[in-house]
Each structure stands twice: as C-alpha cells, then as structure tokens.
C-alpha positions as CSV (number, residue, x, y, z in Angstrom):
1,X,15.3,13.4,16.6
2,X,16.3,10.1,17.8
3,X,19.7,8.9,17.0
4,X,18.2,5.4,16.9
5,X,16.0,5.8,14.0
6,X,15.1,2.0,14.2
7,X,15.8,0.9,10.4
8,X,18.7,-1.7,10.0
9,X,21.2,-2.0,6.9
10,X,19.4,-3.6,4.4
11,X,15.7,-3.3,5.6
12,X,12.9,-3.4,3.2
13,X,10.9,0.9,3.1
14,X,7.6,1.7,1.4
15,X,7.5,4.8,1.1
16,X,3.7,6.3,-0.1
17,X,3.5,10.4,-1.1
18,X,2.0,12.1,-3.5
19,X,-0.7,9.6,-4.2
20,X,2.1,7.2,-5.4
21,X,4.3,4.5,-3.7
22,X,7.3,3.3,-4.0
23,X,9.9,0.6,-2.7
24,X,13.7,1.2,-1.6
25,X,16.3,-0.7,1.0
26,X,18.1,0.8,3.1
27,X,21.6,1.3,2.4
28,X,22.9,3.8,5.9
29,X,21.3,5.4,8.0
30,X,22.1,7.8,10.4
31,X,20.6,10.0,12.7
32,X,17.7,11.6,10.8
33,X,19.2,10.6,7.6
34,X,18.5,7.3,5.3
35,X,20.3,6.6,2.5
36,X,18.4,4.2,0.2
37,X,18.1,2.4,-3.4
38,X,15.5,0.9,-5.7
39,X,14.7,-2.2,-4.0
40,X,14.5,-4.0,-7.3
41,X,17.1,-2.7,-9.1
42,X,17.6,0.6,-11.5
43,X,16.2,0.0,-14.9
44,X,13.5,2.2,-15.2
45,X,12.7,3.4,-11.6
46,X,11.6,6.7,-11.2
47,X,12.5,8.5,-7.3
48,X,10.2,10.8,-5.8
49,X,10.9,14.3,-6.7
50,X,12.9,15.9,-4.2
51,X,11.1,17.3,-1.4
52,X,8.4,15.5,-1.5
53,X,6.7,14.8,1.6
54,X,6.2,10.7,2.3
55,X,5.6,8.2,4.7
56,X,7.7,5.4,5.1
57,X,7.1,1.8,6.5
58,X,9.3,-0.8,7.3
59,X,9.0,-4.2,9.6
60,X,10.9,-4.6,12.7
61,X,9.5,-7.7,14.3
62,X,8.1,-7.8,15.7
63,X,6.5,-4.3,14.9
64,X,5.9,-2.3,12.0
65,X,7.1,1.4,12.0
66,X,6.0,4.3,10.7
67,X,7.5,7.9,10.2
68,X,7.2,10.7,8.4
69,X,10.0,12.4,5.9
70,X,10.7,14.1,3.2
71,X,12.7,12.7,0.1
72,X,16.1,14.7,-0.6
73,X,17.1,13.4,-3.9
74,X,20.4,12.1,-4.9
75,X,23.4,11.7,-3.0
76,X,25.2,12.4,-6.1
77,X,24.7,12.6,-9.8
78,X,26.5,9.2,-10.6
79,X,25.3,7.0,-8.0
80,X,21.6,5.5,-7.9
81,X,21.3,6.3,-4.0
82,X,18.9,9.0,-3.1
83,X,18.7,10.5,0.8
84,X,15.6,10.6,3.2
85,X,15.4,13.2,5.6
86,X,13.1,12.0,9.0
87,X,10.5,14.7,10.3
88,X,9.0,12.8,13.0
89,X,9.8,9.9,15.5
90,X,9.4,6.1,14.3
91,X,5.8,5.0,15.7
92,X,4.9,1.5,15.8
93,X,1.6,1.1,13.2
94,X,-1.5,-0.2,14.4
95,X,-1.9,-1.8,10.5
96,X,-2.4,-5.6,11.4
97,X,-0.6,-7.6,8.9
98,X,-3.4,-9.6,6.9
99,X,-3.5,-12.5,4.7
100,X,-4.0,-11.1,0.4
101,X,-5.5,-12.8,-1.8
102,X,-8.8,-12.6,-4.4
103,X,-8.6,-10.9,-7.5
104,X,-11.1,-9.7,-10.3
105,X,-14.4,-9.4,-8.1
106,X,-16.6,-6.1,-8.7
107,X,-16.7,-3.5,-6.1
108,X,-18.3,-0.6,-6.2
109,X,-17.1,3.0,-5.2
110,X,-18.5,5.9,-3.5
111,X,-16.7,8.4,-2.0
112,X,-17.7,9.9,0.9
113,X,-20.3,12.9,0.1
114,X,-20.6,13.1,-3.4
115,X,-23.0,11.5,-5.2
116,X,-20.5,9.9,-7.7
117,X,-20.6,5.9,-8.3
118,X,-17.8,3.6,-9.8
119,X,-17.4,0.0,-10.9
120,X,-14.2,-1.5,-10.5
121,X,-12.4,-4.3,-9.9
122,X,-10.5,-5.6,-7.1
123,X,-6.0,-6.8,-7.7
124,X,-6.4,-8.4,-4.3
125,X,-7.8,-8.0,-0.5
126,X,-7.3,-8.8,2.6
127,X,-9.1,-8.2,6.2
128,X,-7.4,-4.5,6.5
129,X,-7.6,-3.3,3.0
130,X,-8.3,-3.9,-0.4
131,X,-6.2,-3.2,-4.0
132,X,-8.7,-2.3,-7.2
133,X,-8.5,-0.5,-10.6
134,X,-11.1,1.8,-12.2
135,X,-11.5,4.0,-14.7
136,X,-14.0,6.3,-14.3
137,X,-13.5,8.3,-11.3
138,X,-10.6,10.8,-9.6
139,X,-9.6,9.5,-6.5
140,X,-7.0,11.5,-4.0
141,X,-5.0,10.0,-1.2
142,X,-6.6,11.1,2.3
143,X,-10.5,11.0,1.2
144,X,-13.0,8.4,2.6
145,X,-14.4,5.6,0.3
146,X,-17.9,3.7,0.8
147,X,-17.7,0.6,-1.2
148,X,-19.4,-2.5,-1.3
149,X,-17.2,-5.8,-2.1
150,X,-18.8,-8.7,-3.5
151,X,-17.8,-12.0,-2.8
152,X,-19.3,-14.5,-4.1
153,X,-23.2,-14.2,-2.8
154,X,-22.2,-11.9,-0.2
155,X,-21.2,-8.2,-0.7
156,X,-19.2,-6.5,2.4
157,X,-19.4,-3.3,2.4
158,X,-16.5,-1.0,3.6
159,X,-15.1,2.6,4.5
160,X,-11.9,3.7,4.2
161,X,-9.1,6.4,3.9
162,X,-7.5,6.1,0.1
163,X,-4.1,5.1,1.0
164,X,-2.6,5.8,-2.6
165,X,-4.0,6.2,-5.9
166,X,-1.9,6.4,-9.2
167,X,-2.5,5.6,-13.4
168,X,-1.6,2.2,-14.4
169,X,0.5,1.9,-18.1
170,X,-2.7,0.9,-19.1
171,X,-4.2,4.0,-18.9
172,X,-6.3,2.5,-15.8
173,X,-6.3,3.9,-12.4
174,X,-5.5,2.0,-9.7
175,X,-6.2,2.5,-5.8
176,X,-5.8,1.4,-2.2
177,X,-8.4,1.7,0.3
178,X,-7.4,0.4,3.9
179,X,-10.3,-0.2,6.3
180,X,-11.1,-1.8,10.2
181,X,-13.9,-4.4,9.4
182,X,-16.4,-5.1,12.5
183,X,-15.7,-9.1,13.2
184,X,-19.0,-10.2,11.3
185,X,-18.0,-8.8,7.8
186,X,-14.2,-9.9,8.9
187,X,-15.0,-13.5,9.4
188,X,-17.4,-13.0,5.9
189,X,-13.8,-11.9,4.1
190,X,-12.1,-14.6,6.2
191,X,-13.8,-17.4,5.0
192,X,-13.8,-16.4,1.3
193,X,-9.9,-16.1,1.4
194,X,-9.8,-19.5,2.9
195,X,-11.8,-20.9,-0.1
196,X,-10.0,-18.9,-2.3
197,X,-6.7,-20.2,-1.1
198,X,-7.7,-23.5,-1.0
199,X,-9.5,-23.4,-5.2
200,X,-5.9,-22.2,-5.9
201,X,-4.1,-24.6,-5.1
202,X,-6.3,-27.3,-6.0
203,X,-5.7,-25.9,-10.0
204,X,-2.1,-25.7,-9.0
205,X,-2.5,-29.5,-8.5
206,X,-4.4,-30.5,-11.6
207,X,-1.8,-28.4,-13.3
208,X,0.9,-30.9,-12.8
C-alpha cells in the first residue's frame, strides 16, 4: 500500500456499501488508514457497521479517486471518529462530473433479464446517471437496469449498473443508476437540462 494515499485533511469521502451511501471528511490519514467523521455533523448519523466492505470517492482536482476499503468502526467509544482501512490503490475514476438537475419525470424500470416492470420517478439526472424512487420492485447494487426516461416528448432510454439502492423514511425505495449515453441521447438530456435550468430560474425571478 502506498504511503501517499492521496486524501488531504479535511477532504470531502462518499463512501457507497451495502447498497447504502454515506458521507464523511477526513480528519488523518495515514498510510492505509483514514480517520473520518459525519460530514454534516452527529445527530442522528448512523456509520456503516464495522467491516463492511465500501468504496470511497473523493475529488482531487483535478481527478476523482477511487479505492476500495473496508470500514473499522470507532476509534473509541466517546469520540464520533470512526477508522477506514484501504484494500486497494487510489485509481483515478473515469465518472465525468455532469451537470443535475430534473426532478419528478416517470421512468420506467427493467432490470436486466427478468421480466419485471416498474414506474418510478426521477430526484434528479444528469448525462452519467440518474436518481429515482419506486416502490414496487427489489433492486441490488451491481445488477443492470433497462429504463426508459421521459423527457418531455422524448423518452431516452438507458442501461446501467445500480450504483446504490436503499428505503426512504417514507417507506419508498430509492435508487441510483449510472450509465455512458451514446452522444445522440446525450445531447437529447443536454438540451432538456438547459431548458430546465433556464424555466428555473425564470420562476426564481417572478418570485421576487
């Protein structure tokens, strides 16, 4: 293992595992070994389990890196830190960092050879990935989605690995699907962004 792990004092980790994700910032690290805490605070964060196996992201500009671990626990029973333990070497990811936005248009699901359909409803999208919630259907991180995105007149239709999939306090599901568009159906979710973005802040302005 590397002694130069590549994460800095304070940068911002995602860290996805067990079809859950989670945020934390980097408080040392060393070696193979991160010590983190809840990005956002304490109140009512819940760790991963110790020894769970994650993956953890972080931006280095001007990269993104990615490396496996696996998630200790506490450094101590009275302080909020927990300690990651590296298994592999920092990679810079090949994700492309895309513009989000959208936000209650259907989508359709299908996973990959199963005759199973759901309606659902996209959080947000972007070119590389989109953010829904469902209710009808058991998704797992790792299996391949069909699914067919409507926007506006148009419907895209996509494949993708299930990057993370957990139950909302709703009692709603919600997933992440990330996906390489061909440039026609990228230019198709280009353009309704743009006129998404710009609707937005057009109400922002009759607002005031």
């Amino acid at each position: 293992m590397s002694e130069n792990v590549g994460v800095k004092v304070g940068a911002l980790l995602h860290l996805t595992g067990d079809n859950q994700e989670w945020a934390f910032r980097a408080r040392e690290a060393s070696g193979d070994a991160i010590i983190v805490v809840a990005a956002n605070g304490n109140g009512r964060f819940t760790p991963p389990l110790p020894g769970t196996e994650v993956q953890v992201c972080w931006n280095q500009p001007p990269s993104r890196y990615l490396v496996s671990a696996v998630f200790r626990g506490p450094v101590s029973p009275t302080a909020a830190q927990w300690r990651l333990k590296l298994t592999g070497e920092p990679k810079p990811s090949t994700r492309r960092s895309f513009f989000r936005g959208g936000g209650g248009e259907d989508i359709k699901l299908l996973p990959v050879g199963t005759p199973q359909q759901c309606d659902a409803r996209v959080v947000n999208l972007s070119e590389g990935g989109v953010r829904f919630r469902y209710e009808d259907l058991q998704l797992v991180a790792g299996e391949t989605i069909d699914a067919g995105i409507a926007l506006g007149d148009t419907v895209v239709a996509i494949r993708g690995p299930v990057l993370s999939a957990k139950e909302t306090a709703r009692g709603e599901y919600e997933a992440v699907v990330i996906y390489d568009l061909g440039e026609n159906e990228s230019q198709q979710v280009r353009r309704y962004l743009m006129a998404w973005e710009l609707e937005r802040r057009r109400r922002e302005r009759d607002d005031w």
